[in-house]
GUKOL-12292 format. One record per atom (N, C-alpha, C): residue number from 0; residue in three letters; atom name; x, y negated, z negated. Coordinates in nm, 3 decimals. Atoms other than C-alpha are relative to their C-alpha. Layout:
N
+-----+-----+----+---------+---------+---------+
|   i |  aa | at |      px |      py |      pz |
+-----+-----+----+---------+---------+---------+
| NUM | Ala | CA |       X |       Y |       Z |
...
+-----+-----+----+---------+---------+---------+
***
This chain:
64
+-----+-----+----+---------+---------+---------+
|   i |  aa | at |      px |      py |      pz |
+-----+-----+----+---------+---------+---------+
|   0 | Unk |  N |   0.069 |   0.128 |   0.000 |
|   0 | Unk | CA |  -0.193 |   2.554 |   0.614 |
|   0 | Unk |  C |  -0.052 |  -0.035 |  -0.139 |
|   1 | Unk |  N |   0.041 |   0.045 |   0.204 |
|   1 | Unk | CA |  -0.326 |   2.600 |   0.213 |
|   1 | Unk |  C |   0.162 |  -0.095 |  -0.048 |
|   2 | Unk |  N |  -0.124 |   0.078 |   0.034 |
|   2 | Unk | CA |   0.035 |   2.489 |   0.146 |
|   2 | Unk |  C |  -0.017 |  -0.154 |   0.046 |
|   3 | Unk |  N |   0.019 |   0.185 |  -0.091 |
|   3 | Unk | CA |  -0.024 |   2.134 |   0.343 |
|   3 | Unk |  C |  -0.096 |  -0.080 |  -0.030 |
|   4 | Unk |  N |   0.107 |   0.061 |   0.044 |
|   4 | Unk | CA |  -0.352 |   2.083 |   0.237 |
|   4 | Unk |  C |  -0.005 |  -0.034 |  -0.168 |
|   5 | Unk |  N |   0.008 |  -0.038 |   0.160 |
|   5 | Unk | CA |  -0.264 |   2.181 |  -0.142 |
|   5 | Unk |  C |   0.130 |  -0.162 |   0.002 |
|   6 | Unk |  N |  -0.137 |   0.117 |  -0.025 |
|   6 | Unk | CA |   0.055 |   1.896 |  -0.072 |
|   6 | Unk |  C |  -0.106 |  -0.134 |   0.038 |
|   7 | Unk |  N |   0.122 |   0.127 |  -0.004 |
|   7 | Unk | CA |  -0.215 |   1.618 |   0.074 |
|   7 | Unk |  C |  -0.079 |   0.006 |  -0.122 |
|   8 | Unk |  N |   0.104 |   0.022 |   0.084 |
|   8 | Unk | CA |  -0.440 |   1.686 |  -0.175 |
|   8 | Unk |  C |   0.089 |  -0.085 |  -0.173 |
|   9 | Unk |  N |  -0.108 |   0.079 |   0.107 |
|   9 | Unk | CA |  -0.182 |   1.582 |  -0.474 |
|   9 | Unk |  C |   0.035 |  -0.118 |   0.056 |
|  10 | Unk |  N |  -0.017 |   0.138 |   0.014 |
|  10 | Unk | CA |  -0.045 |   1.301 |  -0.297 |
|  10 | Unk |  C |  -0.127 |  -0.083 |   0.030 |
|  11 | Unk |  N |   0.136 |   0.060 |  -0.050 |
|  11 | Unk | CA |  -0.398 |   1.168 |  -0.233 |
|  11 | Unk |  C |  -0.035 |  -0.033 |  -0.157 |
|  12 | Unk |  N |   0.020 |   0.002 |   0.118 |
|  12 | Unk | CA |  -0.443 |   1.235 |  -0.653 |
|  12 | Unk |  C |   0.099 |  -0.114 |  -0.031 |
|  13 | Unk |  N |  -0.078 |   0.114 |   0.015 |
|  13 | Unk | CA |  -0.127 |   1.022 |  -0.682 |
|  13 | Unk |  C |  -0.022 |  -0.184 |   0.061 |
|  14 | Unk |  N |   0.080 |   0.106 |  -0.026 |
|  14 | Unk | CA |  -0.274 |   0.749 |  -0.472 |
|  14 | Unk |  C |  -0.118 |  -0.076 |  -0.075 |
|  15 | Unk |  N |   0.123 |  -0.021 |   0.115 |
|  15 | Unk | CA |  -0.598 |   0.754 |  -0.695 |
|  15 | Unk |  C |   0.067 |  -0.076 |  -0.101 |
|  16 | Unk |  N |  -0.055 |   0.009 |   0.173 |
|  16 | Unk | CA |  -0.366 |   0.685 |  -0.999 |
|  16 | Unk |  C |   0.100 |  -0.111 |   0.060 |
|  17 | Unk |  N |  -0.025 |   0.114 |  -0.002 |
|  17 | Unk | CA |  -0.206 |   0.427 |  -0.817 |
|  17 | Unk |  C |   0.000 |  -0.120 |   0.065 |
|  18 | Unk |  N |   0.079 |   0.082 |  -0.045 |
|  18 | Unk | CA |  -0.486 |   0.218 |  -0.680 |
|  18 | Unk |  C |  -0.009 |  -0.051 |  -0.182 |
|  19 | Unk |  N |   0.022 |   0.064 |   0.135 |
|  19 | Unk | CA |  -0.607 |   0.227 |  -1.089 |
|  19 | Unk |  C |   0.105 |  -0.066 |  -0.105 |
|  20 | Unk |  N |  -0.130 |   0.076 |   0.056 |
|  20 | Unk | CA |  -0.250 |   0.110 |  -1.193 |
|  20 | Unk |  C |   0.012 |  -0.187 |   0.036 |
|  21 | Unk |  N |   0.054 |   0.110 |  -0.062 |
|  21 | Unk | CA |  -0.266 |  -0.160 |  -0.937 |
|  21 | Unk |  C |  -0.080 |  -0.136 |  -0.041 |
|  22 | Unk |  N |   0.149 |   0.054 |   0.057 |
|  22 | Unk | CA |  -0.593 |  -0.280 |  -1.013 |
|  22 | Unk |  C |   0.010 |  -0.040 |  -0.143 |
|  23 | Unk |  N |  -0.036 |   0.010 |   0.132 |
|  23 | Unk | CA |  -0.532 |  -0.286 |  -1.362 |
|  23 | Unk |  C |   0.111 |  -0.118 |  -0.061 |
|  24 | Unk |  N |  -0.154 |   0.168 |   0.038 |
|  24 | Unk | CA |  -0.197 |  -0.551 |  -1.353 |
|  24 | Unk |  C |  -0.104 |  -0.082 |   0.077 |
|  25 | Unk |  N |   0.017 |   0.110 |  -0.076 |
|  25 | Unk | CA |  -0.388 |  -0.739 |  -1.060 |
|  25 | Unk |  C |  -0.141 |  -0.044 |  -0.122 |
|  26 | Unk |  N |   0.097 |   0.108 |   0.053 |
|  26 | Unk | CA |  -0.710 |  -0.793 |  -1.296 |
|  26 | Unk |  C |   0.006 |  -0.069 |  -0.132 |
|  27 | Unk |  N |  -0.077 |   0.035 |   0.133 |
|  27 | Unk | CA |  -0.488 |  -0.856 |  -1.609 |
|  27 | Unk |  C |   0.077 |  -0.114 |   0.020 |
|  28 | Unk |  N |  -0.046 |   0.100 |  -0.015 |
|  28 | Unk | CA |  -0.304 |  -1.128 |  -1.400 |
|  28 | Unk |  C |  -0.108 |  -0.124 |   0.022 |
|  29 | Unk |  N |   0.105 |   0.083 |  -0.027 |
|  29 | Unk | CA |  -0.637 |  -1.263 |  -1.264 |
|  29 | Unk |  C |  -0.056 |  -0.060 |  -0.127 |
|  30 | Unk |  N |   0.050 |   0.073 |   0.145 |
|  30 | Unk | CA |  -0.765 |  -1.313 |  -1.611 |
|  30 | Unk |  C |   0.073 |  -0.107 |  -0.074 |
|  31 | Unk |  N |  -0.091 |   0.098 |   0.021 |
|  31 | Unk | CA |  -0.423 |  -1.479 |  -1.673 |
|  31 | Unk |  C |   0.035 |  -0.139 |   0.055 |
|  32 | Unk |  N |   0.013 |   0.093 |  -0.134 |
|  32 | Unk | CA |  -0.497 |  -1.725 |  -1.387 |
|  32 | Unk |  C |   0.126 |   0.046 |   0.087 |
|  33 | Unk |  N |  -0.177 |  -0.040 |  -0.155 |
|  33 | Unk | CA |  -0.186 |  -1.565 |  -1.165 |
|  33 | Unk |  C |  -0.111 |   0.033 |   0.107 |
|  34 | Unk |  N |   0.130 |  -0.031 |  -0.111 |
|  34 | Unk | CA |  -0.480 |  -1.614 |  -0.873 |
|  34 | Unk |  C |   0.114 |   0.101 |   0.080 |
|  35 | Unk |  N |  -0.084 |  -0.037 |  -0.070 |
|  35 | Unk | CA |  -0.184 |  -1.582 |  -0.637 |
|  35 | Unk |  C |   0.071 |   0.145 |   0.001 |
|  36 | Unk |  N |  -0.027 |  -0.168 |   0.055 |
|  36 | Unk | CA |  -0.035 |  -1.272 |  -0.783 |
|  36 | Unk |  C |  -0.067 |   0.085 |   0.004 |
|  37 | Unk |  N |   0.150 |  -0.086 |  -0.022 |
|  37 | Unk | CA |  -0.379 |  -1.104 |  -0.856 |
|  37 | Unk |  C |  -0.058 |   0.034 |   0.149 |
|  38 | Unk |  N |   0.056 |   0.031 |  -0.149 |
|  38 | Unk | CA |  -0.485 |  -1.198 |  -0.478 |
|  38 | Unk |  C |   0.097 |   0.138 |   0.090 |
|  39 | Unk |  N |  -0.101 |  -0.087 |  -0.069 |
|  39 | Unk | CA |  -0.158 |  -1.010 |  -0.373 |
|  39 | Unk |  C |  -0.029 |   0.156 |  -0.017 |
|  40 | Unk |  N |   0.075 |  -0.169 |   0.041 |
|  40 | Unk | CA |  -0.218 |  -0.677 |  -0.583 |
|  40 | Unk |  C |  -0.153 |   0.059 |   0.009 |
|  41 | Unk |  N |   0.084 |  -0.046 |  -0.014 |
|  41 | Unk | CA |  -0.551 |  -0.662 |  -0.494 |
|  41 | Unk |  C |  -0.037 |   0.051 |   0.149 |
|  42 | Unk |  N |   0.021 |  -0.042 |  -0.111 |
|  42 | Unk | CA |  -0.465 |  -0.633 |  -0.133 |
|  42 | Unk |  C |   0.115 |   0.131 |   0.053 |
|  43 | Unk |  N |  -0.075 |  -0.130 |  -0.017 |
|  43 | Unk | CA |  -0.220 |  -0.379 |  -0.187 |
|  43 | Unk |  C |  -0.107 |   0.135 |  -0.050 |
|  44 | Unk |  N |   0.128 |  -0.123 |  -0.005 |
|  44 | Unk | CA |  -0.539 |  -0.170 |  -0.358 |
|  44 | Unk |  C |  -0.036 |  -0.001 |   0.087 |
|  45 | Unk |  N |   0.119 |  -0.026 |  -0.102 |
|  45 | Unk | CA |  -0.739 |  -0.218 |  -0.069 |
|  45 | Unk |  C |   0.109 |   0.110 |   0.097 |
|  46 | Unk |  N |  -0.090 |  -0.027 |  -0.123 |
|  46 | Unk | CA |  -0.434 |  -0.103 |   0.152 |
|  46 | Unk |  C |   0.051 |   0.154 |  -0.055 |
|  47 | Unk |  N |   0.022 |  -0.124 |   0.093 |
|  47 | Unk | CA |  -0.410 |   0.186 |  -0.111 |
|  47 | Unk |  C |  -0.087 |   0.086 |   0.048 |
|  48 | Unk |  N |   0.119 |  -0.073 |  -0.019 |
|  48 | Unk | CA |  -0.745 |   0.277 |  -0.069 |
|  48 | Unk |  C |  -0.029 |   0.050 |   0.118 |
|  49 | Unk |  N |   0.020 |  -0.030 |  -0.136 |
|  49 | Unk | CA |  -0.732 |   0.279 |   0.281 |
|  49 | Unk |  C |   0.082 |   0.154 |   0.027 |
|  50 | Unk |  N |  -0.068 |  -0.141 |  -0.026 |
|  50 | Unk | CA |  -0.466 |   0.504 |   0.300 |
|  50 | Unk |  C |  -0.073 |   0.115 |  -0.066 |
|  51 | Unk |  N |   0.094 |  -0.159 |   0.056 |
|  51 | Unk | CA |  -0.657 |   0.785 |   0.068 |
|  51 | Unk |  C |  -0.059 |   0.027 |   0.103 |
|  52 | Unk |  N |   0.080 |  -0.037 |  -0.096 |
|  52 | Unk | CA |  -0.929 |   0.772 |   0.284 |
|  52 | Unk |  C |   0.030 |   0.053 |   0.156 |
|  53 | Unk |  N |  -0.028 |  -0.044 |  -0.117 |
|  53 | Unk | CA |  -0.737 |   0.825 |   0.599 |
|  53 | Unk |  C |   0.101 |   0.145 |  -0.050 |
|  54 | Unk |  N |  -0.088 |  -0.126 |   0.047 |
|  54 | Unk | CA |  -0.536 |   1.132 |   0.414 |
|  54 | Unk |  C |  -0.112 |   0.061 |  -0.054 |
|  55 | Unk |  N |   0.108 |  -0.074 |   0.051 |
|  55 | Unk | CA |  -0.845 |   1.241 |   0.279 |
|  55 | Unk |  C |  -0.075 |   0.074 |   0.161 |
|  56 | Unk |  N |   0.027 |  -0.010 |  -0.125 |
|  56 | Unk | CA |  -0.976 |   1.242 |   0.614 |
|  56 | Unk |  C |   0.087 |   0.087 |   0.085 |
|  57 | Unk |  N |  -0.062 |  -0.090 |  -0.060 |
|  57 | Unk | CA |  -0.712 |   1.434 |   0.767 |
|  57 | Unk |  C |   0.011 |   0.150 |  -0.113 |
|  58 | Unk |  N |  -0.004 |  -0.107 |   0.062 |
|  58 | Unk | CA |  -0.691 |   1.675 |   0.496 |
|  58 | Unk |  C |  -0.159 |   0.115 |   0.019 |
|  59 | Unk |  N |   0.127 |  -0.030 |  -0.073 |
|  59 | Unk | CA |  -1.095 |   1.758 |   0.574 |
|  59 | Unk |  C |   0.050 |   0.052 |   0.173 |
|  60 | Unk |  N |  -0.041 |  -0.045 |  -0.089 |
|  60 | Unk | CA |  -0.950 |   1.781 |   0.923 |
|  60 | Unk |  C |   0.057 |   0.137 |   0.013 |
|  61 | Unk |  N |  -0.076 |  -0.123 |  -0.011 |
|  61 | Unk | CA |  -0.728 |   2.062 |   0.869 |
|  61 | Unk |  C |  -0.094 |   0.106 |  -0.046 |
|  62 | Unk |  N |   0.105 |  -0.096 |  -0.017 |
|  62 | Unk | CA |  -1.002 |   2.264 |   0.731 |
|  62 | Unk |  C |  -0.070 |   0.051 |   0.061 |
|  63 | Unk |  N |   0.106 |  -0.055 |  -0.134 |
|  63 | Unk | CA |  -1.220 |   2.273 |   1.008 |
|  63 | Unk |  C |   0.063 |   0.108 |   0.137 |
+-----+-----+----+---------+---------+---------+
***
């Protein structure tokens, strides 16, 4: 189970790194006025973020 948890825990790091990728074009377009564009990539972070937290959450799971 260290093997599975050590495997969640990286792609959870990879998530991390690409919520701040994300985030980073969407508030670089927003500044550009691309509302529409910005609007879009900012709901792919949220949908990002979500996912960590529910892989984060199961990874805590498997510990117990």
């Amino acid at each position: 189970m260290d093997s599975e948890r050590a495997q969640l825990s990286s792609a959870s790091t990879t998530l991390e790194e690409l919520v701040a990728k994300v985030t980073a074009v969407g508030e670089r377009l927003h500044a550009d006025g691309e509302e529409s564009l910005a609007h879009e990539l900012f709901e792919v972070e949220r949908a990002l973020r979500g996912a960590d937290r529910r892989l984060r959450g199961v990874t805590v799971r498997m510990r117990g």
